[in-house]
C-alpha positions in Angstrom: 0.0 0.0 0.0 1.2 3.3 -1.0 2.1 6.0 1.7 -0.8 8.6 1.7 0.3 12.5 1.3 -2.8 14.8 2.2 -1.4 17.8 0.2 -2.2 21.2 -1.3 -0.2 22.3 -4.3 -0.2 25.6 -3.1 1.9 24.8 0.3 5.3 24.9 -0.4 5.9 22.6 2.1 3.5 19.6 0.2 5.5 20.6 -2.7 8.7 19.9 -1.1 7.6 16.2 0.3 6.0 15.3 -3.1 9.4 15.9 -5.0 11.5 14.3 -2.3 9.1 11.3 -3.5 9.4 11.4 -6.7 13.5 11.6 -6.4 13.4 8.6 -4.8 10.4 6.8 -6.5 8.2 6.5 -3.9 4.6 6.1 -5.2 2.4 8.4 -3.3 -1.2 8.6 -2.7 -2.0 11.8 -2.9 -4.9 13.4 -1.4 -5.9 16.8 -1.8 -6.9 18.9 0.9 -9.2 21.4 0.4 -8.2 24.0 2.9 -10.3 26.9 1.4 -13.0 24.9 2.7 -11.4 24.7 5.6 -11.1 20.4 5.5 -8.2 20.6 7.8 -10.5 21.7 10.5 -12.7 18.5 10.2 -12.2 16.3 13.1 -11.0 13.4 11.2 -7.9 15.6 9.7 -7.5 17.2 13.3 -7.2 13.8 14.3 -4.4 13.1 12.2 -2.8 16.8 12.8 -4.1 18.8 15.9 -1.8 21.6 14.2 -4.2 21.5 11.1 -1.2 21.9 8.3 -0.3 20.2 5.1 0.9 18.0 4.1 0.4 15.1 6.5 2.3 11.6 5.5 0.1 8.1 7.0 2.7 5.5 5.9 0.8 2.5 6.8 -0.5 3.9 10.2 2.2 5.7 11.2 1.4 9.7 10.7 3.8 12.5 10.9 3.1 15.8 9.8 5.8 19.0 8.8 7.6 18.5 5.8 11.1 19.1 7.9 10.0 15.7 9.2 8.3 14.1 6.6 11.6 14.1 4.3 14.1 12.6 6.2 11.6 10.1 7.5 10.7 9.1 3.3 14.8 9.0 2.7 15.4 7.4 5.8 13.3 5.0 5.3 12.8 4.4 1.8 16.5 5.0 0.9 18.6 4.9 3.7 22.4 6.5 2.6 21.1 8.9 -0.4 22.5 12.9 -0.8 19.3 13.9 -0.6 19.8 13.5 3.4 23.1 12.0 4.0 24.8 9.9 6.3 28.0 11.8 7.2 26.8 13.7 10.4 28.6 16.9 9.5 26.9 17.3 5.6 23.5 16.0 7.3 24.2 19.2 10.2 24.5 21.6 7.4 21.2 20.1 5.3 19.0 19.7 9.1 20.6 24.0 9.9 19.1 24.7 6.4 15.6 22.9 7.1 15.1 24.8 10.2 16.2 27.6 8.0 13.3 27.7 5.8 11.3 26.3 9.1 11.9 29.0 11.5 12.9 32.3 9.2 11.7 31.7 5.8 8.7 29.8 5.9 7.0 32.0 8.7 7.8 35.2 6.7 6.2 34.4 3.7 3.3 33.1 6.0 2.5 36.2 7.3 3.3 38.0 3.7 0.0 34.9 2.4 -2.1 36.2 5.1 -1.9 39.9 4.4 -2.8 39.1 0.9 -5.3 36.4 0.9 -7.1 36.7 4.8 -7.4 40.5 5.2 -7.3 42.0 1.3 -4.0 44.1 2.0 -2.2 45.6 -0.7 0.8 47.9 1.0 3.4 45.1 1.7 6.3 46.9 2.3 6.2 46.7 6.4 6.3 42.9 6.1 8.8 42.2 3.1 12.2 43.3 5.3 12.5 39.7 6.8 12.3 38.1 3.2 15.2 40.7 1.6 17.3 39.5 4.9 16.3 36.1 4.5 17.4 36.6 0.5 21.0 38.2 1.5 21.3 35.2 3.9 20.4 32.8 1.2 22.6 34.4 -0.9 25.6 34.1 1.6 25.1 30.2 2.0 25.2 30.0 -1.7 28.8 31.7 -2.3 30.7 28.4 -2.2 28.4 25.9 -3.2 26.3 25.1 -6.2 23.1 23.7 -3.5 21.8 25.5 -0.4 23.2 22.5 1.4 26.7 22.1 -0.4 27.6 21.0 -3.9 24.9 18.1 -4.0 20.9 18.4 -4.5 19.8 17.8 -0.6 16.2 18.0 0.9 16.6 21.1 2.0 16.6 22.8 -1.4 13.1 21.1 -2.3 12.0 23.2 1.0 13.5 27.0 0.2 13.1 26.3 -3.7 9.4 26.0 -3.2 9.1 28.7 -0.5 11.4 31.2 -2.5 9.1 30.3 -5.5 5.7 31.4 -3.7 7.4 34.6 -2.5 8.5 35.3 -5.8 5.1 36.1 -6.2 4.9 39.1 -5.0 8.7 39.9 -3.8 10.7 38.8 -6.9 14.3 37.7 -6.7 16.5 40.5 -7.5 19.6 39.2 -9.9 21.7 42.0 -9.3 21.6 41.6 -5.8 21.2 38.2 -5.2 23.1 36.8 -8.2 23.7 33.2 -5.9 20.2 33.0 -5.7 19.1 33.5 -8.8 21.3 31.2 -10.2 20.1 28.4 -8.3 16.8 29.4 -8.4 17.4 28.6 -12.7 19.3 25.6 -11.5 16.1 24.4 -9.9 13.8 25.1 -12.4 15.9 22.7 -14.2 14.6 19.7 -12.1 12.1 17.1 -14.0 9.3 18.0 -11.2 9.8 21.2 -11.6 6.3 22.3 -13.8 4.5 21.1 -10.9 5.9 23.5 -9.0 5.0 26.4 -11.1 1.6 24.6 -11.3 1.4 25.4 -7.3 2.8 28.7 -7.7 0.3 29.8 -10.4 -2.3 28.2 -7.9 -1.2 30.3 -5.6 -0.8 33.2 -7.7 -4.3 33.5 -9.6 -5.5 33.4 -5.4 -3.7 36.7 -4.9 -4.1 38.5 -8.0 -7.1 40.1 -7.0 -5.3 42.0 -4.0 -2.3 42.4 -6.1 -3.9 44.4 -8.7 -5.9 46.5 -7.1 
């Protein structure tokens, strides 16, 4: 029986757990989530995940929920030894630093970015973008000597900023004069075989805020 993913294309972090999947061939039953709707508030999803998010992993009973946790669990797993997480504790320290990265900084910014837009109709961003341009200089810095976020091999943590960076490109572009790193990976990424589905999310996510946007 195939793992079950209950997903929205629109969360970067589903995005991120799908394509750690697909690198390493795991078939995934994918369920979407319709949280518009607000189906993550159903008892049966709180259930699963008293902290209502997406996306949610039930591999054969056992459910863990958080992207951050959901990856290294499917490589762990499913593929125990591969780049995308690897063995050697010190490389694995610099890919787990970069998770909580995107977890703790990243992530939450654009969060907070989403719900300005989409919950309360606002328009003037400019109070809440600072974080992102810091978290983009930062990004930028771990990028200087090393073709990944994580070093000089595709890791897990660059399926969870390449996804978040994509949605905030949204509305906060990445500058290629002053984050030339970035935007180099960023085109690196783009590169990946998965990587229309993430623009399909991103476009998701986009037509959702365009009515804000363009006011």
């Amino acid at each position: 029986m195939s793992p079950k993913l209950y997903m929205k294309l629109v969360s970067p972090p589903s995005r991120a757990a799908i394509f750690c999947a697909k690198s390493l061939d795991i078939q995934l039953d994918m369920i979407d989530v319709n949280i518009w709707n607000r189906e993550q508030l159903k008892p049966e999803f709180l259930k699963m995940n008293p902290q209502h998010t997406v996306p949610v992993l039930d591999d054969g009973g056992f459910v863990i929920w958080d992207s951050h946790a959901i990856m290294p669990y499917l490589v762990s797993k499913y593929a125990k030894g591969h780049s995308l997480y690897p063995e050697d504790i010190k490389k694995r320290a610099v890919v787990d630093q970069r998770l909580y990265f995107d977890s703790g900084t990243l992530f939450p910014a654009h969060l907070n970015v989403s719900f300005a837009i989409v919950k309360r109709g606002e328009k003037q961003l400019e109070g809440l973008l600072e974080p992102l341009r810091n978290a983009f200089t930062l990004l930028d810095k771990f990028l200087e000597n090393s073709t990944y976020v994580a070093g000089n091999e595709l890791t897990i943590a660059d399926f969870s900023i390449w996804t978040t960076v994509s949605n905030i490109s949204i509305y906060l572009p990445v500058d290629e004069k002053k984050y030339s790193k970035l935007a180099s990976w960023l085109k690196l990424m783009d590169k990946l075989p998965f990587s229309d589905l993430n623009r399909q999310g991103v476009n998701d996510l986009r037509a959702i805020m365009q009515p804000t946007l363009s006011k």
